[in-house]
Backbone of each chain as nested JSON, in Angstrom:
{
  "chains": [
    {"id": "A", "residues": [
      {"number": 1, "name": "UNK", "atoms": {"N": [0.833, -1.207, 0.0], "CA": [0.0, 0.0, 0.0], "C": [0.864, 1.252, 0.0]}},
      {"number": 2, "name": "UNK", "atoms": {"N": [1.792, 1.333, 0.55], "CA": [2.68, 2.385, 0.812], "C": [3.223, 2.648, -0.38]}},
      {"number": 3, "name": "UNK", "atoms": {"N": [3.955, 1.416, -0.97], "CA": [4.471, 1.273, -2.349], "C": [4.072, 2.448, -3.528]}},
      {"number": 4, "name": "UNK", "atoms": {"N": [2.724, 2.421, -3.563], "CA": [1.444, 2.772, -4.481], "C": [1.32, 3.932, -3.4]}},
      {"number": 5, "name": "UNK", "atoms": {"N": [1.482, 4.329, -2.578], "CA": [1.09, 5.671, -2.456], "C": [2.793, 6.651, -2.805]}},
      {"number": 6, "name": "UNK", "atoms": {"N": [3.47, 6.128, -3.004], "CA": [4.701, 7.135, -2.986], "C": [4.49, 7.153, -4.521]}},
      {"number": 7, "name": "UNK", "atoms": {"N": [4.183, 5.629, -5.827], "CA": [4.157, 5.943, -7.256], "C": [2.977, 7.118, -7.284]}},
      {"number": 8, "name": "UNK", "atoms": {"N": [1.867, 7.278, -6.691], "CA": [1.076, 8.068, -6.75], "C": [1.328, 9.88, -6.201]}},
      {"number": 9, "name": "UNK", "atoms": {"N": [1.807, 9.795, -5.214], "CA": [2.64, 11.253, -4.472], "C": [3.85, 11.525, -5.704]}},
      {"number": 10, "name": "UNK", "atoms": {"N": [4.431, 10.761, -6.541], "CA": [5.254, 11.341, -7.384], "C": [4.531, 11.818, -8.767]}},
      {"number": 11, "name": "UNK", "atoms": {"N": [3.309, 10.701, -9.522], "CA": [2.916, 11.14, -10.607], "C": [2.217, 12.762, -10.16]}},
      {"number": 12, "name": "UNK", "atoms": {"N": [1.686, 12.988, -8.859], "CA": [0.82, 14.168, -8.804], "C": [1.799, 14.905, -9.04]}},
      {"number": 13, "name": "UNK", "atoms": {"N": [3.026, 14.878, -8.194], "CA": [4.193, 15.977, -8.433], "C": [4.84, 16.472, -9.732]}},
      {"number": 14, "name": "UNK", "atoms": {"N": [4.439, 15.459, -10.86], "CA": [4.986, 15.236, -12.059], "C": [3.662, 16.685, -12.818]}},
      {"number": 15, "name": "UNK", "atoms": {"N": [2.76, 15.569, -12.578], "CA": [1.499, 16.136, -12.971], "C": [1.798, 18.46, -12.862]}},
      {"number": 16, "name": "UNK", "atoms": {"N": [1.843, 18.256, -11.544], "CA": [2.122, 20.074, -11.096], "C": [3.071, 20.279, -11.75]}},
      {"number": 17, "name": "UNK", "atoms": {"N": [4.028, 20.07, -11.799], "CA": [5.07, 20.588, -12.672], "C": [4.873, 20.979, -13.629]}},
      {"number": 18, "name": "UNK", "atoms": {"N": [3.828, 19.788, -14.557], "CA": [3.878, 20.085, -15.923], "C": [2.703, 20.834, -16.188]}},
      {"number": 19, "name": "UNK", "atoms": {"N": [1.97, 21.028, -15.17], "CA": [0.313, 22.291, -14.981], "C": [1.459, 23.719, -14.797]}},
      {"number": 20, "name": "UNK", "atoms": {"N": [2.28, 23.664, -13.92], "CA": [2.846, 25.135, -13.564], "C": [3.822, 25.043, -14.937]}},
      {"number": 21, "name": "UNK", "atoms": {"N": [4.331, 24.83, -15.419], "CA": [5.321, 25.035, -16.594], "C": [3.961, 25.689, -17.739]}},
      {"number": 22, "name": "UNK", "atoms": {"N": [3.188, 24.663, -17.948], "CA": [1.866, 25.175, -18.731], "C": [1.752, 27.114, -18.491]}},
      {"number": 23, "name": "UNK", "atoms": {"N": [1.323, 26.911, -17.042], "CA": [1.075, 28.569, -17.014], "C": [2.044, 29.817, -17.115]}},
      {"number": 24, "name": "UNK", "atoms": {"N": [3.128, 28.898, -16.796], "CA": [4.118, 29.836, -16.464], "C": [4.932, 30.294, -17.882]}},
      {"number": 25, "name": "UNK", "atoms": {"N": [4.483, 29.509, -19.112], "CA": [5.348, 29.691, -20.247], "C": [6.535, 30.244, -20.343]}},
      {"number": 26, "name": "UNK", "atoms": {"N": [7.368, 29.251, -19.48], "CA": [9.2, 29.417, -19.616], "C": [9.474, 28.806, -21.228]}},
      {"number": 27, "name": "UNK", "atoms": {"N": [8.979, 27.582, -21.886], "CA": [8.691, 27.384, -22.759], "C": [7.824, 27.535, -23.652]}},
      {"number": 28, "name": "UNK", "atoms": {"N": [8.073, 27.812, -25.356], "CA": [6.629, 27.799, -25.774], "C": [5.465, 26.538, -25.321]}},
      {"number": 29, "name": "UNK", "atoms": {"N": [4.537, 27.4, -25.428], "CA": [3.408, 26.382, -25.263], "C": [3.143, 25.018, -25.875]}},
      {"number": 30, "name": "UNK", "atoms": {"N": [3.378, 25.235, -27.338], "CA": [3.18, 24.121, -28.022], "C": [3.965, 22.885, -27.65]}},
      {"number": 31, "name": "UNK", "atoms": {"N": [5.385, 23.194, -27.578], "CA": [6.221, 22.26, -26.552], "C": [5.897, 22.015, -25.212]}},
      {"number": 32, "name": "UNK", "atoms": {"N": [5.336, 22.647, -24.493], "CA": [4.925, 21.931, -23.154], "C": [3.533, 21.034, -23.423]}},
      {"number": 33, "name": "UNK", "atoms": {"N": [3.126, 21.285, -24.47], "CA": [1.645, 19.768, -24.424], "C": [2.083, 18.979, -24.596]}},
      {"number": 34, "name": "UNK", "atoms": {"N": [3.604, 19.098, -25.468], "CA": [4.254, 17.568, -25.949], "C": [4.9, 17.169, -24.813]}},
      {"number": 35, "name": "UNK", "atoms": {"N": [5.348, 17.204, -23.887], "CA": [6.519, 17.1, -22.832], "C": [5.868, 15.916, -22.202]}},
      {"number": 36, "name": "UNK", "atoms": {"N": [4.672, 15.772, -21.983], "CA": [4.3, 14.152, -21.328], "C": [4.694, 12.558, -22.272]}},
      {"number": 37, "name": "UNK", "atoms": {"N": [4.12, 13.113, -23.724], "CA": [4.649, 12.142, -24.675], "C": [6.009, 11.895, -24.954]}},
      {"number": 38, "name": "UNK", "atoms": {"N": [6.351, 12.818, -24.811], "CA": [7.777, 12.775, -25.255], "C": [8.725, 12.146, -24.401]}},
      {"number": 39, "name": "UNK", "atoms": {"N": [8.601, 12.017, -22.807], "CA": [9.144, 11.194, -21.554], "C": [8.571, 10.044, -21.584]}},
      {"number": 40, "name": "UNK", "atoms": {"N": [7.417, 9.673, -21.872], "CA": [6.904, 8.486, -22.121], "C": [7.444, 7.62, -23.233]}},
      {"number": 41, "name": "UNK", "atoms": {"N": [7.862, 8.28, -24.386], "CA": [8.647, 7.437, -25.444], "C": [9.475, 7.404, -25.155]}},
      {"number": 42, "name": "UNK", "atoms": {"N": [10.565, 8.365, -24.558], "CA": [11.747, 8.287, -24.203], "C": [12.076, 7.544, -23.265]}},
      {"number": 43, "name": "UNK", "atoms": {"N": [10.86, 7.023, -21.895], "CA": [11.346, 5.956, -21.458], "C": [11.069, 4.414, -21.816]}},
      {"number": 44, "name": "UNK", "atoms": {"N": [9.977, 4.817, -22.593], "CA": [9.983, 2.698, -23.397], "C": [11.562, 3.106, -24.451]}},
      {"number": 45, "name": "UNK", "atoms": {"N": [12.06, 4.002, -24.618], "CA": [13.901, 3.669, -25.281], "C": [14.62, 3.286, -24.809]}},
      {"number": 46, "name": "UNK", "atoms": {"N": [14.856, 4.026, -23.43], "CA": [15.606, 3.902, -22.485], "C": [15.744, 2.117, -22.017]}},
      {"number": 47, "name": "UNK", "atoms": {"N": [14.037, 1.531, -21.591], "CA": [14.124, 0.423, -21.428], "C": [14.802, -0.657, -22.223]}},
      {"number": 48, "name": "UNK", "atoms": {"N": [14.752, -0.67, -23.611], "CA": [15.064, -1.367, -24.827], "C": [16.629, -1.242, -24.971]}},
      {"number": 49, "name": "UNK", "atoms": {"N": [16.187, -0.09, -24.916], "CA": [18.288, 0.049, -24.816], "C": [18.858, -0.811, -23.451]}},
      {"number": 50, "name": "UNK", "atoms": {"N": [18.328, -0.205, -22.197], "CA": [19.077, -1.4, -21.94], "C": [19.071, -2.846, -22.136]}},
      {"number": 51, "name": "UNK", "atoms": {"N": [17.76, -3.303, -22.424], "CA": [17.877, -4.738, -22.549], "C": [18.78, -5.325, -23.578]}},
      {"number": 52, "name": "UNK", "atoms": {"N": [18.9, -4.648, -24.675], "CA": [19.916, -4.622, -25.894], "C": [21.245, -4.248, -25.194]}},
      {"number": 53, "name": "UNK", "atoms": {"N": [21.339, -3.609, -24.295], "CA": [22.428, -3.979, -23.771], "C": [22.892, -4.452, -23.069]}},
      {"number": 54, "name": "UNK", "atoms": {"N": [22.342, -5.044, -22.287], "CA": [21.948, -6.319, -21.302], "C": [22.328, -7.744, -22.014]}},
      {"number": 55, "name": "UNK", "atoms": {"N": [21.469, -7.901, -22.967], "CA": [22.062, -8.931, -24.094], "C": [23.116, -9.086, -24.556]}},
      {"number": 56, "name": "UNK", "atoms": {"N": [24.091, -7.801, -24.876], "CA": [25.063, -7.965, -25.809], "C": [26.233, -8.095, -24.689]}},
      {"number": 57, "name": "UNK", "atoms": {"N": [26.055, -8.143, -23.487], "CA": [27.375, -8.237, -22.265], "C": [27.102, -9.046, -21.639]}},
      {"number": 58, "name": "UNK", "atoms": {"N": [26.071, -10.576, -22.326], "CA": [25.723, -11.267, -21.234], "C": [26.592, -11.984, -21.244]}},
      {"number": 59, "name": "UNK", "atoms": {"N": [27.274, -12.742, -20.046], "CA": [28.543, -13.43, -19.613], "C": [28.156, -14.552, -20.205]}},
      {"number": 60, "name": "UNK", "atoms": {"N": [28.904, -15.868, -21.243], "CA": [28.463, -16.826, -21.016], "C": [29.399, -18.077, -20.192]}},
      {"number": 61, "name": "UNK", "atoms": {"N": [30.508, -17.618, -19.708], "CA": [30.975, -18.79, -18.531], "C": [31.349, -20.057, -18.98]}},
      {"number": 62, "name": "UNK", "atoms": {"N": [32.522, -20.152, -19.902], "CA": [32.666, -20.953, -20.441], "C": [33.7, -22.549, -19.661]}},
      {"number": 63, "name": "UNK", "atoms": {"N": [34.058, -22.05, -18.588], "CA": [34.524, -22.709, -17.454], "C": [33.585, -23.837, -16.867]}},
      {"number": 64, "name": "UNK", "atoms": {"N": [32.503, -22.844, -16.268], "CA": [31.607, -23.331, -15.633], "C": [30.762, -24.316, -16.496]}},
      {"number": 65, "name": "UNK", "atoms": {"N": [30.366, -23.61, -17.592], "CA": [30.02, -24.878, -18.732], "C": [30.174, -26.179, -18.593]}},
      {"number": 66, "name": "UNK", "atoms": {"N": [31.683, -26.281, -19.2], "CA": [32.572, -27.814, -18.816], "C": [32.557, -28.245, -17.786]}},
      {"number": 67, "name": "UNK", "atoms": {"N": [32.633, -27.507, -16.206], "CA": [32.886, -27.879, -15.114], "C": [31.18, -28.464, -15.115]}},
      {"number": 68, "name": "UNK", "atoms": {"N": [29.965, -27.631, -15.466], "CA": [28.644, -28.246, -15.477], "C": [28.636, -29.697, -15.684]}},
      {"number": 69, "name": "UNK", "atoms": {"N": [29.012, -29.959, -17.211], "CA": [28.806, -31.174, -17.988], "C": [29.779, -32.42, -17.584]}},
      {"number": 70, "name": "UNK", "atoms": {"N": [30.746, -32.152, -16.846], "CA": [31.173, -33.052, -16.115], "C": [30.663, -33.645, -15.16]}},
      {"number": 71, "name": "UNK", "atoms": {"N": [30.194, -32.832, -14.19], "CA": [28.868, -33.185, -13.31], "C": [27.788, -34.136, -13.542]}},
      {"number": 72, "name": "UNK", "atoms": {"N": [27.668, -33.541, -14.776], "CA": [26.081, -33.884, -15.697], "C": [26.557, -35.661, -15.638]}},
      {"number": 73, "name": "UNK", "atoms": {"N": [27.772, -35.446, -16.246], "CA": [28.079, -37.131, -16.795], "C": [28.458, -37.682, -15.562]}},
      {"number": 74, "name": "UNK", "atoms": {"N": [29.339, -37.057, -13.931], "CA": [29.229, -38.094, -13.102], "C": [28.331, -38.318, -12.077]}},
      {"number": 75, "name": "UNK", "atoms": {"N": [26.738, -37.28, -12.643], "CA": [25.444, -37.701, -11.738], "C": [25.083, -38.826, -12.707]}},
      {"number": 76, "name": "UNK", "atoms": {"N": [25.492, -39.263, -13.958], "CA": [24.336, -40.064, -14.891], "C": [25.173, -41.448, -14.637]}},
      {"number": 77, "name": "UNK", "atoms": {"N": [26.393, -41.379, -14.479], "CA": [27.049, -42.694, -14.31], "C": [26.934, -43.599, -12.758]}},
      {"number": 78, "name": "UNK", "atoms": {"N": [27.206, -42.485, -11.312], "CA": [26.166, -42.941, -10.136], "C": [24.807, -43.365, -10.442]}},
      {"number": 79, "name": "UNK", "atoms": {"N": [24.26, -42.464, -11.327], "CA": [23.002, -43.085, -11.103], "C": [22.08, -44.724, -11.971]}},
      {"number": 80, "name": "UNK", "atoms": {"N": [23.154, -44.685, -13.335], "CA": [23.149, -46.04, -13.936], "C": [23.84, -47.072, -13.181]}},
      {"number": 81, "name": "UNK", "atoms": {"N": [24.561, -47.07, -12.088], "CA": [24.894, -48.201, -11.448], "C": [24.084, -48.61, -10.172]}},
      {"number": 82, "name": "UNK", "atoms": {"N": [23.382, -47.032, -9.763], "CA": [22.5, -47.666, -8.745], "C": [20.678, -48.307, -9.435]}},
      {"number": 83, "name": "UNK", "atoms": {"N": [21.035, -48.368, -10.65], "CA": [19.759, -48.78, -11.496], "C": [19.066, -47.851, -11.792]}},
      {"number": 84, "name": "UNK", "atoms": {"N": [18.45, -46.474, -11.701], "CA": [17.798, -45.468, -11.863], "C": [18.423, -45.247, -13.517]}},
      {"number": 85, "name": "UNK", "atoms": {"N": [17.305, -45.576, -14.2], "CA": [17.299, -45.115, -15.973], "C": [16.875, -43.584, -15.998]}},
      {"number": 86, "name": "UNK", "atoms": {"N": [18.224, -42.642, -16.36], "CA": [18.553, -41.843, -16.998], "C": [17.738, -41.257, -18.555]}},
      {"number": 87, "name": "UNK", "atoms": {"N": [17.692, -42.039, -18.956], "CA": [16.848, -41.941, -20.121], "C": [17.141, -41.005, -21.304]}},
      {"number": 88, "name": "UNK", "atoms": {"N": [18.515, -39.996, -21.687], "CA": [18.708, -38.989, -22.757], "C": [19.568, -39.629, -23.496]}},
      {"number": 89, "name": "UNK", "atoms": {"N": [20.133, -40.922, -23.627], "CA": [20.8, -41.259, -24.304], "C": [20.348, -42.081, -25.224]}}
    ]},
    {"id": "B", "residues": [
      {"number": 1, "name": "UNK", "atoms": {"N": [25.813, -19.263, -30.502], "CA": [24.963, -19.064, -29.776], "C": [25.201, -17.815, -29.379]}},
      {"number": 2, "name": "UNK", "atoms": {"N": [26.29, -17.606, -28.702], "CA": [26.523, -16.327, -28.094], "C": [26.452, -14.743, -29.09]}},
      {"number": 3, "name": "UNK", "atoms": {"N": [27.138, -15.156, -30.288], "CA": [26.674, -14.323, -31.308], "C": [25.2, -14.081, -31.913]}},
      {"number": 4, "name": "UNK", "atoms": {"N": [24.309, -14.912, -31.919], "CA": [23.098, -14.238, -32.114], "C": [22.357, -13.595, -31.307]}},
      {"number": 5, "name": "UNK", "atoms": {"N": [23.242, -13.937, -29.678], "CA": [22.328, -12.808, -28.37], "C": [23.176, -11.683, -29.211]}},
      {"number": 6, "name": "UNK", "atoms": {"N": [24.152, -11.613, -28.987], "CA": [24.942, -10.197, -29.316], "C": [24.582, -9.487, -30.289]}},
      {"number": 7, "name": "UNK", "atoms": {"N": [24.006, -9.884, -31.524], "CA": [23.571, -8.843, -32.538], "C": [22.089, -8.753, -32.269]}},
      {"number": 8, "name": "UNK", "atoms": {"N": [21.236, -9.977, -31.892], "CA": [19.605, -9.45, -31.021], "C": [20.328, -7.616, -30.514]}},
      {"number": 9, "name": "UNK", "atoms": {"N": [21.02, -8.275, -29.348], "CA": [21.151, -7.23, -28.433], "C": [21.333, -5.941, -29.116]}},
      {"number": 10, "name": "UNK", "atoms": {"N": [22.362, -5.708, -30.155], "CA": [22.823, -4.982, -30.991], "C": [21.891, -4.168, -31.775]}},
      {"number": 11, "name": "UNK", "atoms": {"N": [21.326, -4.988, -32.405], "CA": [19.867, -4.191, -33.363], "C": [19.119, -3.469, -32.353]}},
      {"number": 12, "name": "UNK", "atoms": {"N": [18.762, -4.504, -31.332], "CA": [17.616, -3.327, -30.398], "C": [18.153, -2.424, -29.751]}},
      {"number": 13, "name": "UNK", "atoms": {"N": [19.382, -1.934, -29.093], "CA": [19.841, -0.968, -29.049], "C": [19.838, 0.09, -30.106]}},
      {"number": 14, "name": "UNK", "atoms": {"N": [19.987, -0.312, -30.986], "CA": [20.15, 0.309, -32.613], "C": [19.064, 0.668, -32.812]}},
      {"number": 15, "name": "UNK", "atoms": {"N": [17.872, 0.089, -32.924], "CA": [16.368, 0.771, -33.156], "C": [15.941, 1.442, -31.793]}},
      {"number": 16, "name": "UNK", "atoms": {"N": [16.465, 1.102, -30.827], "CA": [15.516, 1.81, -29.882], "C": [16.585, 3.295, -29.928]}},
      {"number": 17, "name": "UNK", "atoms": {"N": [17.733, 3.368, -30.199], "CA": [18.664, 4.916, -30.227], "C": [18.22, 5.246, -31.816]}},
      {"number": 18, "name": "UNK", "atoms": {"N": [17.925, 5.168, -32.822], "CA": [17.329, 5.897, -33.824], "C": [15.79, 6.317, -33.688]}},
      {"number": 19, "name": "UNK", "atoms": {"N": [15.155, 5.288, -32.799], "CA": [13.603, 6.052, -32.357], "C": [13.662, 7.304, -31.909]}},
      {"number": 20, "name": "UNK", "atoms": {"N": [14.675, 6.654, -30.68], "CA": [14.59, 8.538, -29.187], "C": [15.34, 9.385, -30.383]}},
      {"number": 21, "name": "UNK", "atoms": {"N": [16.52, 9.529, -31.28], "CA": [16.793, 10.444, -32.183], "C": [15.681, 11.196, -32.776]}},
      {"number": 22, "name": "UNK", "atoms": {"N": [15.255, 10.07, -33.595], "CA": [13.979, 10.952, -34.756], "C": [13.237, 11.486, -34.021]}},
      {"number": 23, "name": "UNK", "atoms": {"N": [12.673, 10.911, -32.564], "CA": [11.044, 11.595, -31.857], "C": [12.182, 12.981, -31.368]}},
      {"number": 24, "name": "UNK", "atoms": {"N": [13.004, 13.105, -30.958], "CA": [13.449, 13.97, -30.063], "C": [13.259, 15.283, -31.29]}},
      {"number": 25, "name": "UNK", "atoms": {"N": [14.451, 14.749, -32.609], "CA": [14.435, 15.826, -33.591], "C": [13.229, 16.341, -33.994]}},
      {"number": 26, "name": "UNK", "atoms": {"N": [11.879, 15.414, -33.99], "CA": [10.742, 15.742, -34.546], "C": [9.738, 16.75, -33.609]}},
      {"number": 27, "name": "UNK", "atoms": {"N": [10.061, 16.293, -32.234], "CA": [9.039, 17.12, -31.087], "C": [9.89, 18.672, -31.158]}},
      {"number": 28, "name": "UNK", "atoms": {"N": [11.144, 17.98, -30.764], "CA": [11.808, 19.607, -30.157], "C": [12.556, 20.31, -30.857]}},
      {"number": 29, "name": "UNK", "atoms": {"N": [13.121, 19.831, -31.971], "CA": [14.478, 20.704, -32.78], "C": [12.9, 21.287, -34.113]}},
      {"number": 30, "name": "UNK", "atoms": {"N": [12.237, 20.336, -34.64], "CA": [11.586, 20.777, -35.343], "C": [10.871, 21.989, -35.901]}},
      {"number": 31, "name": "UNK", "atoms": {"N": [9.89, 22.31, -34.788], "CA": [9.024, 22.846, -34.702], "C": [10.037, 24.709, -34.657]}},
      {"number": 32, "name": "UNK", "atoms": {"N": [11.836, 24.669, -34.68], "CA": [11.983, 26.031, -34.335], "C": [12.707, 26.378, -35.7]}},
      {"number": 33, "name": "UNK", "atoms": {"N": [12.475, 25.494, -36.76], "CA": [12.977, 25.674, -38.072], "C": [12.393, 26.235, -39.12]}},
      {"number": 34, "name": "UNK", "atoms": {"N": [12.641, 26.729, -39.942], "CA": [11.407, 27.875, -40.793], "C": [10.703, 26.686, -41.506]}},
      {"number": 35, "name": "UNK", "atoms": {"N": [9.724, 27.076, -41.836], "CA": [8.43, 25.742, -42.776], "C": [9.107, 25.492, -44.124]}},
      {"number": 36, "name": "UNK", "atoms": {"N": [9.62, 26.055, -44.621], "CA": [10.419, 25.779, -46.057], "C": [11.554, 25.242, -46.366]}},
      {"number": 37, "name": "UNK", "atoms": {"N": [12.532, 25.024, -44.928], "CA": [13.935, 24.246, -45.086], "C": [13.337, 22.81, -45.948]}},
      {"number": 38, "name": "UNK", "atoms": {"N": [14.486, 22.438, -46.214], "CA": [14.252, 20.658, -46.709], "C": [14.385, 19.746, -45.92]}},
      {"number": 39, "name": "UNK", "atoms": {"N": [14.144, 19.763, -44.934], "CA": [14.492, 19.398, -43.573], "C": [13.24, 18.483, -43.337]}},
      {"number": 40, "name": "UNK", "atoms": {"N": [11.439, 19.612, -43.9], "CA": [10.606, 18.894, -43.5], "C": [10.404, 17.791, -44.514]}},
      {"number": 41, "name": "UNK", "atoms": {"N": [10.425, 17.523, -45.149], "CA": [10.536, 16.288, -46.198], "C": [10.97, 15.143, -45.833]}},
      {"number": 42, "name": "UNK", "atoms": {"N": [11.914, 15.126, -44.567], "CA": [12.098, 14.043, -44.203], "C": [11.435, 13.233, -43.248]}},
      {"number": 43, "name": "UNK", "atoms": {"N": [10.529, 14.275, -42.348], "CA": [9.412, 14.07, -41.236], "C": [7.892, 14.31, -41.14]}},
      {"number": 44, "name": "UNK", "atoms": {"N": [7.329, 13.242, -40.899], "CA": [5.943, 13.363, -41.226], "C": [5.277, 14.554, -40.469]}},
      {"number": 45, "name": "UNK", "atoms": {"N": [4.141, 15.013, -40.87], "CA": [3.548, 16.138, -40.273], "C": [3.383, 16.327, -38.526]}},
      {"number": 46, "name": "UNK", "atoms": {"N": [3.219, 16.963, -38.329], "CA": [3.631, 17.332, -36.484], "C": [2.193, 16.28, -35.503]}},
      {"number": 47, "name": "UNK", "atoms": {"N": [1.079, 16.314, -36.521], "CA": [0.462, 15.427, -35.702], "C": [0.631, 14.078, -35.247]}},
      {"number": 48, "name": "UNK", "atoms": {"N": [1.008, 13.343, -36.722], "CA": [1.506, 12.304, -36.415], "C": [2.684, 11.864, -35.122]}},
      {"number": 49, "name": "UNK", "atoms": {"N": [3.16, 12.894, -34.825], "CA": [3.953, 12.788, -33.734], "C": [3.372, 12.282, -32.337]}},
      {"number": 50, "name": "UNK", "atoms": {"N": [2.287, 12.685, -32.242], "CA": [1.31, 12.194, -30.589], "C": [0.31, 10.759, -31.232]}},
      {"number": 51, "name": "UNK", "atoms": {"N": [-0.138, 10.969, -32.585], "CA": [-1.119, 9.872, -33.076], "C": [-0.38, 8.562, -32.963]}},
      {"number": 52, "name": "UNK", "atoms": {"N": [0.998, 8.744, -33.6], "CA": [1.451, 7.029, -33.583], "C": [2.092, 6.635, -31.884]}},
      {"number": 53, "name": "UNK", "atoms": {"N": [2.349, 6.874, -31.196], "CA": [3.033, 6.392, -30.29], "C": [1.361, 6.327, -29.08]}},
      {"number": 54, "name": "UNK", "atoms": {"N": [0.153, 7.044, -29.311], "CA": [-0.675, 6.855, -28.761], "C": [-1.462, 5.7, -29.706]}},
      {"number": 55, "name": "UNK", "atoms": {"N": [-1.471, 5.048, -30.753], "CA": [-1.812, 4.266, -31.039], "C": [-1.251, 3.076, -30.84]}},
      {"number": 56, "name": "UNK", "atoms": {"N": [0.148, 3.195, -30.721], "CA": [0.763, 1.642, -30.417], "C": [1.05, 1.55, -28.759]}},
      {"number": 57, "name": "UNK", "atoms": {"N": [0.819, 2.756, -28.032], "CA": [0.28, 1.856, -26.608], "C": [-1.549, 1.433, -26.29]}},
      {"number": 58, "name": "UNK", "atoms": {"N": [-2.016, 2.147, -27.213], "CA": [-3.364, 1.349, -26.863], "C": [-3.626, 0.172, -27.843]}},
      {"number": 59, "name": "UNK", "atoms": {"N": [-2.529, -0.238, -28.688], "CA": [-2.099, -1.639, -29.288], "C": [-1.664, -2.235, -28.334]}},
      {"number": 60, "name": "UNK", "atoms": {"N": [-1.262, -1.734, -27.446], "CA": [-0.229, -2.366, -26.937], "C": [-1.559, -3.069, -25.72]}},
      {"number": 61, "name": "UNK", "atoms": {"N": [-2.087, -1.849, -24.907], "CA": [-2.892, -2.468, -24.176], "C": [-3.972, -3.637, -24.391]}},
      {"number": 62, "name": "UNK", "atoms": {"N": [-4.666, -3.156, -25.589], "CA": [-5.562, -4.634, -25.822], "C": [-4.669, -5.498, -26.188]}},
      {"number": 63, "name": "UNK", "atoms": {"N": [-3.949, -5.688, -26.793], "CA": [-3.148, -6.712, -26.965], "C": [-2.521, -7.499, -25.525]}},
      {"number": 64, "name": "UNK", "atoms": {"N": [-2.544, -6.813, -24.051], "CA": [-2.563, -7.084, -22.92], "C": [-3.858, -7.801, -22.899]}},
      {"number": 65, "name": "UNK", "atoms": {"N": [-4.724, -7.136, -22.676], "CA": [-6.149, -7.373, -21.893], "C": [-6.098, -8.535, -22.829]}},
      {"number": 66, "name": "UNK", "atoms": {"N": [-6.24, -9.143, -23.615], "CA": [-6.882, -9.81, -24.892], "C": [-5.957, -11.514, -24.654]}},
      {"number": 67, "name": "UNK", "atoms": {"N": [-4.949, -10.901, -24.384], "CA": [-3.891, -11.93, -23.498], "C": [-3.963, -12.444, -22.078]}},
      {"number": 68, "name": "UNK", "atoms": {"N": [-4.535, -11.884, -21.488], "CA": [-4.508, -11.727, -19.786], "C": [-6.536, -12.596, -19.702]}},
      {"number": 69, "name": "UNK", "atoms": {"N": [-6.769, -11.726, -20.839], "CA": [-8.246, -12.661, -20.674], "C": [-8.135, -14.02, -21.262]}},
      {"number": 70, "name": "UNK", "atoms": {"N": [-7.38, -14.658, -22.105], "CA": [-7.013, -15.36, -23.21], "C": [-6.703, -16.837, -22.183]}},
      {"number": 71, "name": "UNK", "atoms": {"N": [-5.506, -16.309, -21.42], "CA": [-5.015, -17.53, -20.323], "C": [-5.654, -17.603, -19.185]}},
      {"number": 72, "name": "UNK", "atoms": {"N": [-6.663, -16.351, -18.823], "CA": [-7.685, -16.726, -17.801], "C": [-9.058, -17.503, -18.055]}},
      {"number": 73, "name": "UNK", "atoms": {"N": [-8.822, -17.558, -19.33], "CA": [-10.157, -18.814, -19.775], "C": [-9.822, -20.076, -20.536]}},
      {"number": 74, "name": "UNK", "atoms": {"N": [-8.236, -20.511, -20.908], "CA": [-7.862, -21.558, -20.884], "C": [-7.41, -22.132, -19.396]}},
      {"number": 75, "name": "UNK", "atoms": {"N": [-7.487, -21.318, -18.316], "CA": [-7.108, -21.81, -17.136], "C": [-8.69, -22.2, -16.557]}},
      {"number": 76, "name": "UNK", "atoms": {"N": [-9.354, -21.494, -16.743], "CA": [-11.153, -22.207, -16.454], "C": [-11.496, -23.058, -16.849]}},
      {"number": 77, "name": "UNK", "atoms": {"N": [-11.798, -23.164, -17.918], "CA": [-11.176, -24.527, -19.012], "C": [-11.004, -25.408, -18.701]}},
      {"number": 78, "name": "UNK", "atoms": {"N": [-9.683, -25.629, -18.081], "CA": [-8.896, -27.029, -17.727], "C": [-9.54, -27.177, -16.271]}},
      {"number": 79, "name": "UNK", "atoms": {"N": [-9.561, -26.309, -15.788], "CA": [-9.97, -26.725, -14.084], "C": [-11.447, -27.297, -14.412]}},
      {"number": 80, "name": "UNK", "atoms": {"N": [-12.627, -26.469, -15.651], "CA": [-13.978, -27.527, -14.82], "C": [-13.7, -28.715, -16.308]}}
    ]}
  ]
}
């Protein structure tokens, strides 16, 4: 509940800002109607970008890999001698 | 494997930094340039600027709802 009242105490604050900028025409006008859209696209970019860059630095651990699949093969060999069928081969 | 995350990753960085470019040039550098440069030829008219990005989040939303209702009645479904 609290959560949702601070996202809410910030959009109002957002909200005034962009009512007092309206009246106060530090900017032209026509640019302050756009100023909500324009943060709104700019942050679905922001998101994308990072995930695109998130992707392109993802570690893949090529150590751990091998060290995995070794594992892999001496859980499957315990477990074919205690009779338990494995079944991927 | 690792190379096709890396250029995924690559392109969408790449389209999502030529989007924020064009919207940025189109909202804010635009509008302070005289109407006759050749400039506007390359950008669609000023409305289109609020029409498309308000059309592809309320794409975006039914395409939610439509989904969200979609697996809440294959989940009814299976239960009776």
């Amino acid at each position: 509940m609290k959560h949702v009242l601070k996202i809410f105490s910030l959009l109002v604050v957002i909200s005034a800002l962009w009512i007092g900028l309206l009246q106060a025409s530090i900017i032209p006008q026509s640019h302050t109607w756009l100023l909500p859209i324009y943060f709104i696209v700019s942050l679905g970019c922001y998101g994308l970008l990072m995930v695109g860059v998130g992707l392109m630095r993802f570690p893949t651990c090529p150590q751990e890999a091998l060290l995995l699949q070794q594992d892999i093969g001496e859980a499957k060999d315990f477990l074919k001698q205690r009779g338990v069928d494995v079944g991927s081969e | 494997m690792e190379l096709a995350d890396r250029a995924v990753g690559f392109l969408l960085s790449l389209i999502s930094l030529s989007i924020f470019t064009y919207y940025t040039f189109w909202v804010i550098i635009l509008p302070f340039v005289e109407s006759d440069n050749f400039i506007h030829n390359y950008f669609l008219p000023q409305e289109y600027a609020i029409l498309i990005p308000v059309c592809a989040g309320v794409v975006l939303l039914c395409f939610l709802c439509m989904f969200i209702g979609f697996v809440m009645l294959k989940f009814k479904k299976k239960k009776a």
